[in-house]
C-alpha positions in Angstrom: 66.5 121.0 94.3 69.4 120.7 96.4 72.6 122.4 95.8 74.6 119.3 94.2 71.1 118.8 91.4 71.4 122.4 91.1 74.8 121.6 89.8 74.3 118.7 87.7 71.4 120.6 85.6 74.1 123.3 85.2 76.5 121.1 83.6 73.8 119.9 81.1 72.7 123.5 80.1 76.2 125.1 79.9 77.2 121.5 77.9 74.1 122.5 75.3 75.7 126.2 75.6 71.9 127.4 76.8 72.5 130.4 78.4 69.0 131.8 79.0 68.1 128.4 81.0 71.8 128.6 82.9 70.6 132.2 83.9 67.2 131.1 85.1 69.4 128.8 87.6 70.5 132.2 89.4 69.0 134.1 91.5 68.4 137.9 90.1 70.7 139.8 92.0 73.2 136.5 92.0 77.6 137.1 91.6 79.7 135.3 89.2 83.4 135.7 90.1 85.7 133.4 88.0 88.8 134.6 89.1 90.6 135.1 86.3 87.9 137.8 85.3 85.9 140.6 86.7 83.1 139.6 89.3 79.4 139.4 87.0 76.7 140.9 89.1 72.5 140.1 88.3 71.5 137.2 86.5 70.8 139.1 83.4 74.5 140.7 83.3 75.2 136.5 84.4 73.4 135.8 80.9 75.1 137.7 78.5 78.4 136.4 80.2 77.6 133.2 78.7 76.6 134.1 75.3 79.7 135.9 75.0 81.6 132.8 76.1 79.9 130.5 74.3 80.1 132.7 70.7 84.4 132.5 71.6 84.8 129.8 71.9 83.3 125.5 72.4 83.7 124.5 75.9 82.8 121.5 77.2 82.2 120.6 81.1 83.4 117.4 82.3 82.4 116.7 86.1 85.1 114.8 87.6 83.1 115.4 91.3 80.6 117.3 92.5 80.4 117.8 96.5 77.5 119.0 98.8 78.1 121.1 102.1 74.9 122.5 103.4 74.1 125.8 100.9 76.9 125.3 98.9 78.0 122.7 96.1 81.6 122.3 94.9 82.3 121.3 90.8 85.9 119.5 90.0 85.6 119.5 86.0 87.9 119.2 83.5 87.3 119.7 79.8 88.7 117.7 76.5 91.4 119.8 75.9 92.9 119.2 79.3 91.9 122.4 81.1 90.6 121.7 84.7 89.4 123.6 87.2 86.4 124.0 89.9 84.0 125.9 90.9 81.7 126.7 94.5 78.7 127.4 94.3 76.1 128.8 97.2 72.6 127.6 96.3 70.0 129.7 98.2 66.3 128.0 97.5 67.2 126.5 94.8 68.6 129.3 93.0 72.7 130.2 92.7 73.1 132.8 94.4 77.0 133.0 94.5 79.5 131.3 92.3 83.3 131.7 91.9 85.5 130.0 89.5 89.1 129.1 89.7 90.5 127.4 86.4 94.0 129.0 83.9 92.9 131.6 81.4 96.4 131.4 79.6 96.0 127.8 78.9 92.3 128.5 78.0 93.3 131.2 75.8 96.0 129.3 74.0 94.1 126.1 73.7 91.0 127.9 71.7 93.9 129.6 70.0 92.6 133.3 71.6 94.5 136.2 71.7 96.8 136.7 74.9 96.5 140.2 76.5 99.5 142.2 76.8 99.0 144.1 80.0 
């Protein structure tokens, strides 16, 4: 699959929160930096990331683009509570193999009414 289908089947599985097929897109020793968090390293690590996200709270994915440059794809999304962001992703053999994430964890937070850190 090319790096833009790798994208679009990522969308579907994290819309069905499915978070053993969304860690069977990455590669095993893959990185997941959203920026507003700590850097996930291995696909298993990658894996319980999303369960732990998807038990907080219902997100949604709603691609407003999705670009193609060589290895890498670019997301634009946006979500129904108004939260938008985007993410690159480098797509090695079909496989993610990097992925970082830039979107507002305070809004996030206070839209899924979440606590707010206080440091």
């Amino acid at each position: 699959m090319s790096p833009k289908e790798v994208i679009a089947q990522w969308v579907v599985l994290f819309n069905k929160n499915d978070a053993d097929k969304l860690a069977d897109l990455y590669h095993s020793d893959a990185i997941n930096h959203q920026v507003a968090n700590q850097a996930i390293e291995g696909k298993a690590a990658i894996r319980e990331m999303f369960l732990d996200e998807f038990r907080t709270a219902k997100m949604i994915c709603l691609p407003e683009n999705i670009f193609e440059d060589g290895e890498w794809a670019i997301l634009e999304w946006k979500d129904p509570l108004g939260l938008r962001g985007c993410g690159f992703f480098q797509v090695v053999n079909g496989k993610i193999k990097f992925q970082r994430g830039y979107w507002d964890k305070l809004s996030f937070l206070r839209m899924h009414k979440l606590p707010i850190p206080t440091e």
